[in-house]
PyMOL Python script that loads the backbone (N, CA, C, O; Angstrom):
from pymol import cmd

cmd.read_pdbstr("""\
ATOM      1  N   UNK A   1      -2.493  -3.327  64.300  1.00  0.00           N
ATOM      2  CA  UNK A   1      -3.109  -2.404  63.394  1.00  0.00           C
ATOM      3  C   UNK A   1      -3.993  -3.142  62.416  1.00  0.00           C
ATOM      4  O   UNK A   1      -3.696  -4.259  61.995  1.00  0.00           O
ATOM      5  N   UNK A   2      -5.321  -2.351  61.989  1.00  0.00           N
ATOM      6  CA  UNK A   2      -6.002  -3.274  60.858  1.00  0.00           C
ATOM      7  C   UNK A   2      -5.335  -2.918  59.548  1.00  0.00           C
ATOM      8  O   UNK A   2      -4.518  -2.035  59.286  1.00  0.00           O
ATOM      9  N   UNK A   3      -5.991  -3.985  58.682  1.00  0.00           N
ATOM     10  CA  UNK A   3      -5.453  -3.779  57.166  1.00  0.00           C
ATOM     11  C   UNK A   3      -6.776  -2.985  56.491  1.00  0.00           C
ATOM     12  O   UNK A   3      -6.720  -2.599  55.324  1.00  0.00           O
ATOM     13  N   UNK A   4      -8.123  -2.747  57.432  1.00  0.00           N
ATOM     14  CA  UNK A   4      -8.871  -2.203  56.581  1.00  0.00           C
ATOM     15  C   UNK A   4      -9.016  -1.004  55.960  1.00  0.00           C
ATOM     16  O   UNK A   4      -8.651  -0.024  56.611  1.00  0.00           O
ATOM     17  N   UNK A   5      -9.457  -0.824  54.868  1.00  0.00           N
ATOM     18  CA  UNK A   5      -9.431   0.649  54.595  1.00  0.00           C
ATOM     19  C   UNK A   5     -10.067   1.315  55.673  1.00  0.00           C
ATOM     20  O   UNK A   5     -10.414   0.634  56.637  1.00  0.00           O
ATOM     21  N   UNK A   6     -10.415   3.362  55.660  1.00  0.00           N
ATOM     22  CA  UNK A   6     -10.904   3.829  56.552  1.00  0.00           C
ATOM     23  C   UNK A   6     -11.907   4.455  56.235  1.00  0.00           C
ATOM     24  O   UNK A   6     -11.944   5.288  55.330  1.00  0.00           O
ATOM     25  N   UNK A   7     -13.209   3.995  57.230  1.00  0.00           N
ATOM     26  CA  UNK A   7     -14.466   4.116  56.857  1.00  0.00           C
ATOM     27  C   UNK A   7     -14.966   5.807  56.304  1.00  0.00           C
ATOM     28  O   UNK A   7     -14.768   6.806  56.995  1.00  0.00           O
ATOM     29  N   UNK A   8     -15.501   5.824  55.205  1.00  0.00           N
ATOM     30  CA  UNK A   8     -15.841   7.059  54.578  1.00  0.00           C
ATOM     31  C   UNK A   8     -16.473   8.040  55.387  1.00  0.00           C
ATOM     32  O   UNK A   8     -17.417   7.451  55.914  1.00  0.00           O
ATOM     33  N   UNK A   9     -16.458   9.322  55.800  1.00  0.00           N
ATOM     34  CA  UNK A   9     -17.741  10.222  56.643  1.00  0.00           C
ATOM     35  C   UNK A   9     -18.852   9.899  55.540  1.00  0.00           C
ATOM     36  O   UNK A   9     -18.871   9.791  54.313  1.00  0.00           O
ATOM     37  N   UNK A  10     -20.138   9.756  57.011  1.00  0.00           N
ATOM     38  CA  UNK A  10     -21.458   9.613  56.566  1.00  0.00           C
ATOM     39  C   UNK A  10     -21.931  10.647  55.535  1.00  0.00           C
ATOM     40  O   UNK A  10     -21.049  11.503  55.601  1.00  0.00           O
ATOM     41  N   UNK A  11     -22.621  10.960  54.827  1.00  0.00           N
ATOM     42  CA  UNK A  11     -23.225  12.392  54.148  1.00  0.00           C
ATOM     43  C   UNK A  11     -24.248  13.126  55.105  1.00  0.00           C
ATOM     44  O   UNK A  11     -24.943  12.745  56.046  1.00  0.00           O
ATOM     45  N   UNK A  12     -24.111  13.965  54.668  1.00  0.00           N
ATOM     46  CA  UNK A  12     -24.384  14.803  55.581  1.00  0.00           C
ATOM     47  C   UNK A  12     -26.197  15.122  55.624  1.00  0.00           C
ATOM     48  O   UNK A  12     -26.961  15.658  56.427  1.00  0.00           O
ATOM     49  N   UNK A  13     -26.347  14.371  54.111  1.00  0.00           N
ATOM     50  CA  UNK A  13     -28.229  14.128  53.838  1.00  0.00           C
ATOM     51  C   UNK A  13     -28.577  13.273  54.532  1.00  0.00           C
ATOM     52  O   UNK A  13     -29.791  13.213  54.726  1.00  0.00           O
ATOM     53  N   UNK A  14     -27.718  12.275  55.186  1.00  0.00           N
ATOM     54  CA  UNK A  14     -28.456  10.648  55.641  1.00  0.00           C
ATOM     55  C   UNK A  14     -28.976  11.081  56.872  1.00  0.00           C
ATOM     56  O   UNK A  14     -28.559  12.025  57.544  1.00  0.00           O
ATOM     57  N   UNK A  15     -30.200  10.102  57.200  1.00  0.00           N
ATOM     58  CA  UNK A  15     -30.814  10.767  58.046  1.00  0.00           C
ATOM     59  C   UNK A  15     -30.448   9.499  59.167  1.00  0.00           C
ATOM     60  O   UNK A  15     -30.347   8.277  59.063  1.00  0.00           O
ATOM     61  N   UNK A  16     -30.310  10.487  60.291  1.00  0.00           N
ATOM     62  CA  UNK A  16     -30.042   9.092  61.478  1.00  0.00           C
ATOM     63  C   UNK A  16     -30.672   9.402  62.519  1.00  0.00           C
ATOM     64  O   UNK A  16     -31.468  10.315  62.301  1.00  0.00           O
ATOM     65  N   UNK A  17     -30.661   8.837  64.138  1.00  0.00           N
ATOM     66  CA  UNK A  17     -31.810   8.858  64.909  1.00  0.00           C
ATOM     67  C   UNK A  17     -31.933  10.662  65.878  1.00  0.00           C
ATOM     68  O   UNK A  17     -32.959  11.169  66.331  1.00  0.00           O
ATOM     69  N   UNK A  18     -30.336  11.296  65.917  1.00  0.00           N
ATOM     70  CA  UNK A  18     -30.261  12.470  66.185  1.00  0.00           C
ATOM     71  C   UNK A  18     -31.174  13.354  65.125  1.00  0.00           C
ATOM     72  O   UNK A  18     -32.119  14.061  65.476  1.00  0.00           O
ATOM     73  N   UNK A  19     -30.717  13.185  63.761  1.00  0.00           N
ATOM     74  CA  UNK A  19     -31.464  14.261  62.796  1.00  0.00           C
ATOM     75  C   UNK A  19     -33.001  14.084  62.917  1.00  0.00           C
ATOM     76  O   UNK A  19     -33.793  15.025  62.887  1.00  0.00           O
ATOM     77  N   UNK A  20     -33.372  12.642  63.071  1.00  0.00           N
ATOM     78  CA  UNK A  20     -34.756  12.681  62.616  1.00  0.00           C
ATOM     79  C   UNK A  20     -35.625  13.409  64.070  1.00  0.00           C
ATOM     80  O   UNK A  20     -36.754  13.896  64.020  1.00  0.00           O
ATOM     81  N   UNK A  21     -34.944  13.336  65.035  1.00  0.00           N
ATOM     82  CA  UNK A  21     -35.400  14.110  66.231  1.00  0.00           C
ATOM     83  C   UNK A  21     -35.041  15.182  66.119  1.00  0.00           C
ATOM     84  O   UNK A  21     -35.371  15.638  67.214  1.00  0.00           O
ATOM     85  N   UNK A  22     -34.569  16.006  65.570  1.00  0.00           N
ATOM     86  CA  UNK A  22     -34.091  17.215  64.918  1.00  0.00           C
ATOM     87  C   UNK A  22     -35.293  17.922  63.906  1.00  0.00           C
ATOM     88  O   UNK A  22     -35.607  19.105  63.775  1.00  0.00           O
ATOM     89  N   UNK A  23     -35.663  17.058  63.451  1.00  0.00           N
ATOM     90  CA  UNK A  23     -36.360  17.388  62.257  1.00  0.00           C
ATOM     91  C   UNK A  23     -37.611  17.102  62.803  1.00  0.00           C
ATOM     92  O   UNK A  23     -38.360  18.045  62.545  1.00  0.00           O
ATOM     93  N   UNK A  24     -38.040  16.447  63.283  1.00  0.00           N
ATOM     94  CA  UNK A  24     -39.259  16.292  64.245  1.00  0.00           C
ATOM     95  C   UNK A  24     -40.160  17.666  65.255  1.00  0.00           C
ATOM     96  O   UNK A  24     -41.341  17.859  65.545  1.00  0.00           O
ATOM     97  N   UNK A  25     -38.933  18.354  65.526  1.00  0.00           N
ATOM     98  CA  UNK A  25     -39.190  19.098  66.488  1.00  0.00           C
ATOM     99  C   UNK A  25     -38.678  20.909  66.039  1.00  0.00           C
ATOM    100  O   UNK A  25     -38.847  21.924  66.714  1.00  0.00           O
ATOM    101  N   UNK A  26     -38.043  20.761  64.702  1.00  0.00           N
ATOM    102  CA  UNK A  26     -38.613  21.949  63.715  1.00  0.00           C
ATOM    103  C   UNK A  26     -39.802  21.611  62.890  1.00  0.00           C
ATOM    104  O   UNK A  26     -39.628  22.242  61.848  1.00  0.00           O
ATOM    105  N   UNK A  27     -40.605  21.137  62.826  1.00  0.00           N
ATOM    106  CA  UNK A  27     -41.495  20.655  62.190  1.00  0.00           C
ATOM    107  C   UNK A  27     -42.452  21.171  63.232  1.00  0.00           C
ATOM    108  O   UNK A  27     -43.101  22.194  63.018  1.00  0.00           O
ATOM    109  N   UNK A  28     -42.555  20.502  64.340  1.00  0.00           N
ATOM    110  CA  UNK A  28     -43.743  20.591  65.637  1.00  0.00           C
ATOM    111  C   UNK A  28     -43.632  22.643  65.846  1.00  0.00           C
ATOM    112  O   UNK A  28     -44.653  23.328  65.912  1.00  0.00           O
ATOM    113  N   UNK A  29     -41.885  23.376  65.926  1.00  0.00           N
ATOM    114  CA  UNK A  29     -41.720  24.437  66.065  1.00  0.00           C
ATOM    115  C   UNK A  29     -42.502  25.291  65.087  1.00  0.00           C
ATOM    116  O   UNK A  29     -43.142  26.226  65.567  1.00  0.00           O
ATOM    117  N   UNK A  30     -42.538  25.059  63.555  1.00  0.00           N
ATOM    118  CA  UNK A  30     -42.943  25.535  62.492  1.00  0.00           C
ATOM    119  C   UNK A  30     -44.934  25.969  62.834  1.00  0.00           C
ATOM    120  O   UNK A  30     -45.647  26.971  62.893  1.00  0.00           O
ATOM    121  N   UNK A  31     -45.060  24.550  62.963  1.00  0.00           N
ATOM    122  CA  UNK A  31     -46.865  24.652  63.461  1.00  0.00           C
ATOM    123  C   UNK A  31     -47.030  25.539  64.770  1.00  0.00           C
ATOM    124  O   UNK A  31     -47.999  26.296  64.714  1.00  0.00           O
ATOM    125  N   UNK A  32     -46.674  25.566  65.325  1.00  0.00           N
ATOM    126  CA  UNK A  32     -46.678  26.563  66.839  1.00  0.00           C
ATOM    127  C   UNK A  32     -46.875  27.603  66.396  1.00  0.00           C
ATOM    128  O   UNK A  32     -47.964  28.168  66.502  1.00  0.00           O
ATOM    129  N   UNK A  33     -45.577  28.229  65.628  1.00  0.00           N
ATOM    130  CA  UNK A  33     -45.348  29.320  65.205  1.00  0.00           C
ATOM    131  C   UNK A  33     -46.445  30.245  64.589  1.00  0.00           C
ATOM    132  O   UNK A  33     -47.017  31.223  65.072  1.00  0.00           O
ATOM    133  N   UNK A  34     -46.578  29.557  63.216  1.00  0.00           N
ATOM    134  CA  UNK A  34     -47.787  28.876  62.184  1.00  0.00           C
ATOM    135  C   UNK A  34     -49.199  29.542  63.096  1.00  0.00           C
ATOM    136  O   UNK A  34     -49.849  30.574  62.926  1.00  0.00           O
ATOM    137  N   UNK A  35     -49.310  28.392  64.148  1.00  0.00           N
ATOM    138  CA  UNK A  35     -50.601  28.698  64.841  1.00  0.00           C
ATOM    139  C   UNK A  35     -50.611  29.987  65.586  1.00  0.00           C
ATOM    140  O   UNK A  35     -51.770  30.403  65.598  1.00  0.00           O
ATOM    141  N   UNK A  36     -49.907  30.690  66.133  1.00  0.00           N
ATOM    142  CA  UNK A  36     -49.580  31.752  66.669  1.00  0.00           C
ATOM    143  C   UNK A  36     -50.096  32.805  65.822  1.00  0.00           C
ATOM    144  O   UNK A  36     -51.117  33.470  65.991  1.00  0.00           O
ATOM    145  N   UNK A  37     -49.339  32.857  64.987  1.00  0.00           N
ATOM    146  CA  UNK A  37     -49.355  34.093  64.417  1.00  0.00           C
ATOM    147  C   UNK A  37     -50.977  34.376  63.826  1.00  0.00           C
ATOM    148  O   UNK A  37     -51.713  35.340  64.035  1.00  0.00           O
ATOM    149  N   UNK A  38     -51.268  32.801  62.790  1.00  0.00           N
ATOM    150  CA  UNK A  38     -52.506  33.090  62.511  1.00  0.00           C
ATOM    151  C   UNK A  38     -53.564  33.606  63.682  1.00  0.00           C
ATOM    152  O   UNK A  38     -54.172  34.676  63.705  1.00  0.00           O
ATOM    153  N   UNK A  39     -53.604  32.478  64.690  1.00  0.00           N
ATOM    154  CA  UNK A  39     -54.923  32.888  66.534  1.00  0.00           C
ATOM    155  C   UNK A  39     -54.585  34.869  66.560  1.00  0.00           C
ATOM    156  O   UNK A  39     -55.492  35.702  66.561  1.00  0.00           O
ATOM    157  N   UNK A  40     -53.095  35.197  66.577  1.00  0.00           N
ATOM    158  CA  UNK A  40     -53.256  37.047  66.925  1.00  0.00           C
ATOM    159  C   UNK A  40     -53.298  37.589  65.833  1.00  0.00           C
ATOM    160  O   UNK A  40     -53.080  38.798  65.914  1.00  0.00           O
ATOM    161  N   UNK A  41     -53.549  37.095  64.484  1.00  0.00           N
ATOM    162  CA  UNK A  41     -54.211  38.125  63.694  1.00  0.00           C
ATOM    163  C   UNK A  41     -55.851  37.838  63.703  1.00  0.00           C
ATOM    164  O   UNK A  41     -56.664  38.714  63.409  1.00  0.00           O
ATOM    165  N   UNK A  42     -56.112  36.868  63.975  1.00  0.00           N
ATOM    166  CA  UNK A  42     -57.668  37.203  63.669  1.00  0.00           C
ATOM    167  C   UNK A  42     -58.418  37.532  65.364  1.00  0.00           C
ATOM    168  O   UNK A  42     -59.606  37.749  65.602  1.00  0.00           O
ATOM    169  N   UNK A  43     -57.445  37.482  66.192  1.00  0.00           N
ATOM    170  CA  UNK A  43     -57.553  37.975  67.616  1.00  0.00           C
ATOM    171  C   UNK A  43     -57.282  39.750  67.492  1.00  0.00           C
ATOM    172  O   UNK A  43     -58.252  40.382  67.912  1.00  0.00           O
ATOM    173  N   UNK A  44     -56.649  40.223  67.214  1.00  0.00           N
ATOM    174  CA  UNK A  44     -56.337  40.795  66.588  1.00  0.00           C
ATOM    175  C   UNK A  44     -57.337  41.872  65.740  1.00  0.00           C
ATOM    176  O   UNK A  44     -57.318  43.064  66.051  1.00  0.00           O
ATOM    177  N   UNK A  45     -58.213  41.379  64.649  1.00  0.00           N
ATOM    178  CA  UNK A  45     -59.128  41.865  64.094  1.00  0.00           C
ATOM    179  C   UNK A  45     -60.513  41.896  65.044  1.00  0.00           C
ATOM    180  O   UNK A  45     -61.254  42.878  65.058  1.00  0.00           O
ATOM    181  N   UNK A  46     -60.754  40.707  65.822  1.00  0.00           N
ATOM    182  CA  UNK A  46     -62.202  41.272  66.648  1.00  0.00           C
ATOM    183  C   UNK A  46     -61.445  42.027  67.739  1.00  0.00           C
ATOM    184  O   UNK A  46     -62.412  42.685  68.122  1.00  0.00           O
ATOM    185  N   UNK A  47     -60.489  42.413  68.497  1.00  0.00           N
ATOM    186  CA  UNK A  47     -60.179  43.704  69.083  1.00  0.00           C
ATOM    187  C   UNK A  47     -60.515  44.732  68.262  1.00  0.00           C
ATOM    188  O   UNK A  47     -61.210  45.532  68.889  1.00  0.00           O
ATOM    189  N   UNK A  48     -60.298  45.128  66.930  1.00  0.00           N
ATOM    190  CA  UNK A  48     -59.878  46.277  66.231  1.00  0.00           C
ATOM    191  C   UNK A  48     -61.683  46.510  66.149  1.00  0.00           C
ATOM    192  O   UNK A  48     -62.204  47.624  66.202  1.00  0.00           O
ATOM    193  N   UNK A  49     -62.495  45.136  66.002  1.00  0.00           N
ATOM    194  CA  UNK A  49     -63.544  45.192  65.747  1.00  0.00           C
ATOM    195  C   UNK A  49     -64.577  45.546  66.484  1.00  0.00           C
ATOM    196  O   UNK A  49     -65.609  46.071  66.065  1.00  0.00           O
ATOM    197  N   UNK A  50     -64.197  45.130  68.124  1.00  0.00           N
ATOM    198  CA  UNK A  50     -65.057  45.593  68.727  1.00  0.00           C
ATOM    199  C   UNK A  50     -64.860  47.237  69.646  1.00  0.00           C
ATOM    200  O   UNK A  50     -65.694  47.865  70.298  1.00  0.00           O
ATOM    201  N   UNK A  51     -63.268  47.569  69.319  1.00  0.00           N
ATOM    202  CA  UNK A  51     -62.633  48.923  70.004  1.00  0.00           C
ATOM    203  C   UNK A  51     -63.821  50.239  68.769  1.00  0.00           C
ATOM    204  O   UNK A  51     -63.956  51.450  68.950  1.00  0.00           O
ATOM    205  N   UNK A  52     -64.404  49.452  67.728  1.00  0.00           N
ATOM    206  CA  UNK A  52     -64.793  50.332  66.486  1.00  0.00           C
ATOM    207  C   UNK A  52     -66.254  50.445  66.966  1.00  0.00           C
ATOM    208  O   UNK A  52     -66.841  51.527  66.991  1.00  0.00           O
ATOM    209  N   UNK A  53     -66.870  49.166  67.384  1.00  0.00           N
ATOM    210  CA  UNK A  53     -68.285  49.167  67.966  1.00  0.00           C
ATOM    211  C   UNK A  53     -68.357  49.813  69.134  1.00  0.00           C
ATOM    212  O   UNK A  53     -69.504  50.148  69.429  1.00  0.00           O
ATOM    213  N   UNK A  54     -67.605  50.073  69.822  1.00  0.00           N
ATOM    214  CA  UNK A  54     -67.750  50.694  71.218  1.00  0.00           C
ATOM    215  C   UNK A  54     -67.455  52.515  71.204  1.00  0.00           C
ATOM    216  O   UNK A  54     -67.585  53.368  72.082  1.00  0.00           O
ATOM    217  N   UNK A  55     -67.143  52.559  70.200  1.00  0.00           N
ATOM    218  CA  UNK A  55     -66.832  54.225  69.539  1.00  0.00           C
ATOM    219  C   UNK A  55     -67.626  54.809  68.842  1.00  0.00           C
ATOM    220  O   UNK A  55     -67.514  56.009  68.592  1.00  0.00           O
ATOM    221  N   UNK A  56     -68.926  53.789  68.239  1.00  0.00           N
ATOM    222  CA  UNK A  56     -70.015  53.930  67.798  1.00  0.00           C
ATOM    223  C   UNK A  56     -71.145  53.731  68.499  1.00  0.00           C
ATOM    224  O   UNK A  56     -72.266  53.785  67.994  1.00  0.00           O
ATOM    225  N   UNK A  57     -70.933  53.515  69.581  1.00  0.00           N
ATOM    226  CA  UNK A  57     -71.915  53.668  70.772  1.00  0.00           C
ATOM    227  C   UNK A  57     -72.397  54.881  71.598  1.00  0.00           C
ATOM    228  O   UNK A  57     -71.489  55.609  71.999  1.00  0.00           O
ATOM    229  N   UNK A  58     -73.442  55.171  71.871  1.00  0.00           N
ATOM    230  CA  UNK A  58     -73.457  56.949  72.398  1.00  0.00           C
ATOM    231  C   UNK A  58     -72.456  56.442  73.837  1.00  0.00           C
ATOM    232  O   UNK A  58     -72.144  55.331  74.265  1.00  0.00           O
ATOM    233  N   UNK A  59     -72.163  57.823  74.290  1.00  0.00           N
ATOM    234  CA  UNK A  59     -71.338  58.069  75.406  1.00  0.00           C
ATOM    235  C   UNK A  59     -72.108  57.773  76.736  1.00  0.00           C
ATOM    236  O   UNK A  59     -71.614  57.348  77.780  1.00  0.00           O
ATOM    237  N   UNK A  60     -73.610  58.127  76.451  1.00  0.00           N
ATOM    238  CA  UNK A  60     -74.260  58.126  77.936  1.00  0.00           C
ATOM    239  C   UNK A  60     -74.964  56.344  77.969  1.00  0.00           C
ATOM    240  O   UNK A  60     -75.768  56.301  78.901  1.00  0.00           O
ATOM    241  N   UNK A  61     -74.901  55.334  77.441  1.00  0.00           N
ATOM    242  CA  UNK A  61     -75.361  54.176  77.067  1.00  0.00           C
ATOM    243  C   UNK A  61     -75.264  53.588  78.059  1.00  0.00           C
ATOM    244  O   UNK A  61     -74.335  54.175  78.614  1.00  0.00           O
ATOM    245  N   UNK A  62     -75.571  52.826  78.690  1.00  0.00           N
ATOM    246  CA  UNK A  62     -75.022  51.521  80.100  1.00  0.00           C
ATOM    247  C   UNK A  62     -75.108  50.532  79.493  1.00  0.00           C
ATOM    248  O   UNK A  62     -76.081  50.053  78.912  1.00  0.00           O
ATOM    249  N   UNK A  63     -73.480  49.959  79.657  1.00  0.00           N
ATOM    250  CA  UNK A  63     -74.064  48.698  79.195  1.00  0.00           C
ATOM    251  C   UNK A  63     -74.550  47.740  79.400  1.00  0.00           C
ATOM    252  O   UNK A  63     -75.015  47.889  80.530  1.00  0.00           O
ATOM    253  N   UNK A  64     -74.785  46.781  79.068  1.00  0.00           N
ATOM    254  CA  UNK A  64     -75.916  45.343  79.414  1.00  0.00           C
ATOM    255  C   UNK A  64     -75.645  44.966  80.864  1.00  0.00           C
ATOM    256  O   UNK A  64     -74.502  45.085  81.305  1.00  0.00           O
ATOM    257  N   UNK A  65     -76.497  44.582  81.519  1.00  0.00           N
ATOM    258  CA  UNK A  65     -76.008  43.903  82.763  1.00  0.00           C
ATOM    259  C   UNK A  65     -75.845  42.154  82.273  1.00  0.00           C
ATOM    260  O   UNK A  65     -76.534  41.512  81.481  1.00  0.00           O
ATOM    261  N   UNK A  66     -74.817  41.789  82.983  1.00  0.00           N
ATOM    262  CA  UNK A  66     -74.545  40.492  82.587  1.00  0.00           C
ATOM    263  C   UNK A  66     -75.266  39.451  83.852  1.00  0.00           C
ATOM    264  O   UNK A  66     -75.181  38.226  83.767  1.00  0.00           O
TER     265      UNK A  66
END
""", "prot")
cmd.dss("prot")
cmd.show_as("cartoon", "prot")
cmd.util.cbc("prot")
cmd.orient("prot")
């Protein structure tokens, strides 16, 4: 048997090589997210924008040939 005392639990703030890959990859999750949401709202607004231009167009119109 040892005579040493018994080693303290780590805290639970310290950062070690599991957390920091932890924290790495809510971080990368956050920006995704982040980017998402912002790309379908302003995706989002030129739908709303062009469903408004096309309702303001006469009915008998052709449109452009491409």
């Amino acid at each position: 048997m040892s005579t040493e005392p018994p080693k303290p639990p780590d805290s639970p703030w310290r950062l070690n090589g599991s957390r920091i890959v932890l924290l790495i990859l809510g971080v990368l999750m956050l920006a995704y997210i982040i980017a998402a949401f912002s790309g379908s709202l302003s995706n989002y607004q030129q739908v709303k924008e062009g469903a408004q231009d096309q309702k303001a167009q006469p009915a008998d119109a052709t449109p452009p040939a491409n």
